[in-house]
C-alpha positions in Angstrom: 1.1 -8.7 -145.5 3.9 -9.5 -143.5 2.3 -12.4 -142.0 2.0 -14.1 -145.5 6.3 -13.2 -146.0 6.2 -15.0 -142.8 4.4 -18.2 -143.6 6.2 -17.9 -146.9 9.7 -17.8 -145.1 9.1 -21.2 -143.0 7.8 -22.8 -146.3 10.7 -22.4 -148.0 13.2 -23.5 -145.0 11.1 -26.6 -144.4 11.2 -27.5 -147.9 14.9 -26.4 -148.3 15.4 -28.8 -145.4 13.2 -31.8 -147.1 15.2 -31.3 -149.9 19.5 -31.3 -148.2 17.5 -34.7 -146.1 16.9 -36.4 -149.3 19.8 -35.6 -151.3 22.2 -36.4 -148.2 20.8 -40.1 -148.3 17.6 -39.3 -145.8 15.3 -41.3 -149.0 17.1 -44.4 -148.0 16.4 -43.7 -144.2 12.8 -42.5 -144.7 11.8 -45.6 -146.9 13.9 -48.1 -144.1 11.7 -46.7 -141.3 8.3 -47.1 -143.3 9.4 -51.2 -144.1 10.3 -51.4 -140.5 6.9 -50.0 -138.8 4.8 -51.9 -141.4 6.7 -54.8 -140.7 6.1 -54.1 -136.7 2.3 -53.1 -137.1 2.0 -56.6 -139.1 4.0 -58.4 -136.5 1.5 -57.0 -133.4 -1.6 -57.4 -135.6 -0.8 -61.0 -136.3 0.3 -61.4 -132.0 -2.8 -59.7 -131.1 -5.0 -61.7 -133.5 -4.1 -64.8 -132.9 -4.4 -64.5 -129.3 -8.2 -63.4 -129.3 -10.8 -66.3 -128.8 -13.3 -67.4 -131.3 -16.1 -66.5 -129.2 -14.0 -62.7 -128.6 -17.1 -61.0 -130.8 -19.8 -63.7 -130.5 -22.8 -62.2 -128.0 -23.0 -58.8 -126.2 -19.8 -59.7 -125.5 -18.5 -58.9 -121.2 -20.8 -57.6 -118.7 -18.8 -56.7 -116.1 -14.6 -56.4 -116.2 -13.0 -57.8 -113.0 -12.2 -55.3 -110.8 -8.4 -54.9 -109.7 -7.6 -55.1 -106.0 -7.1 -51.1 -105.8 -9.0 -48.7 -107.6 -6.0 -46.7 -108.5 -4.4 -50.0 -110.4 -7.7 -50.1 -112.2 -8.3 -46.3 -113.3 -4.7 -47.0 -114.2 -5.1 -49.9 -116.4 -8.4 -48.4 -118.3 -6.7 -45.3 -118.8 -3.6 -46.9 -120.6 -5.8 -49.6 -122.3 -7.8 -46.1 -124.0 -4.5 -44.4 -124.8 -3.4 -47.2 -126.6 -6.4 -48.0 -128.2 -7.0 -44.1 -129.5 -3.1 -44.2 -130.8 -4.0 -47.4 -132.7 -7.2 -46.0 -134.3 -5.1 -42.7 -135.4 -2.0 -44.9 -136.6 -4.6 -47.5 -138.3 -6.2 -44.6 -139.7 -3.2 -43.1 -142.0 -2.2 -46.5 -142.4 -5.5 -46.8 -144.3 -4.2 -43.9 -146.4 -3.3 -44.9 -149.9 0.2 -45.0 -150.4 1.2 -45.4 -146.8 1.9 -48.9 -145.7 0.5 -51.0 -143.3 -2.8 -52.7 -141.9 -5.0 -49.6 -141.4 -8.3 -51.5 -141.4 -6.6 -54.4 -139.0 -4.7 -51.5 -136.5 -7.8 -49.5 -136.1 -10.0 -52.5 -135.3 -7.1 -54.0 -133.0 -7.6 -50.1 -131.2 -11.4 -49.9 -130.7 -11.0 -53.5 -129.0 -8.6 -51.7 -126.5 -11.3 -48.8 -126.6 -14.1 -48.1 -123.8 -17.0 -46.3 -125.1 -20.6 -47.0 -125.6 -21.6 -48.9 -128.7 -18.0 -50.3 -129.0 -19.3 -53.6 -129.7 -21.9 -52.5 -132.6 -18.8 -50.4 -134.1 -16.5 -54.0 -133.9 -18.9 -56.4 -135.4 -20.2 -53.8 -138.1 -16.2 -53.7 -139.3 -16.1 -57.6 -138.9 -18.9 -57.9 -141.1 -17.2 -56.4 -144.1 -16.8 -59.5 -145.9 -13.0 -59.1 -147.4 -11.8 -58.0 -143.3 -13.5 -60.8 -141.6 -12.1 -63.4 -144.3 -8.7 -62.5 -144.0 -8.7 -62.6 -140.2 -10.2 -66.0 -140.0 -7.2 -67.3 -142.9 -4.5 -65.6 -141.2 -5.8 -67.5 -137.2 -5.7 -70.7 -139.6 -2.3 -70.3 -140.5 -1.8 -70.3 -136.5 -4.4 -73.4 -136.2 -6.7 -70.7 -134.0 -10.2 -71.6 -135.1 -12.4 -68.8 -137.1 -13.9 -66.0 -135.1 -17.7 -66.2 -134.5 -20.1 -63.0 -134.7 -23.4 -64.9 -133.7 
């Protein structure tokens, strides 16, 4: 029983908390940091877009990665190219919530290309073939003049 009290206890001081934040102004603050990170994730999407080439998802895609001079640069670099494409995926994912803003489909796709894991590529082209996705990645590399991305 007292375990419950317990639980009960911390609900209330977290939502007593919520509450002073958002009378004391913290709305304003909340809703300026959501604008600003979809404006950011939109900003990167757009960068990271852009820069891949049309033939990026065309074939079986690379065979081999070039090898950095030392092997602790490399295990490095794969390692923080994983972190970064996991925290993508999980940010693209809530971004794909309803209600929370952003480019959820576009972030999480952006990740698994950072990603290293077998049957990435299957995975990539399956969520470029959703008709809506793939159209409004190949209009947004023509506003850049980048020709349209090719899946054969």
């Amino acid at each position: 029983m007292e375990k419950s009290s317990g639980v009960t206890d911390t609900a209330h001081r977290v939502f007593a908390w919520v509450e002073r934040f958002l009378k004391s102004g913290g709305l304003w603050w909340s809703v300026g940091i959501s604008v600003g990170l979809a404006v950011l994730s939109l900003a990167v999407a757009t960068a990271v877009v852009v820069g891949w080439p049309a033939d990026r998802f065309a074939g079986e895609g690379p065979t081999h990665h070039g090898q950095d001079a030392h092997v602790v640069v490399h295990v490095l670099r794969v390692l923080g190219r994983n972190l970064a494409g996991a925290l993508l995926v999980i940010v693209g994912a809530i971004m794909a919530l309803p209600g929370v803003p952003g480019q959820g489909l576009l972030t999480m796709l952006i990740g698994l290309t950072l990603l290293s894991f077998p049957g990435k590529r299957r995975l990539e082209r399956r969520m470029l073939s959703v008709p809506a996705v793939l159209r409004a990645i190949n209009r947004l590399r023509a506003r850049f003049s980048r020709p349209p991305l090719e899946l054969d």
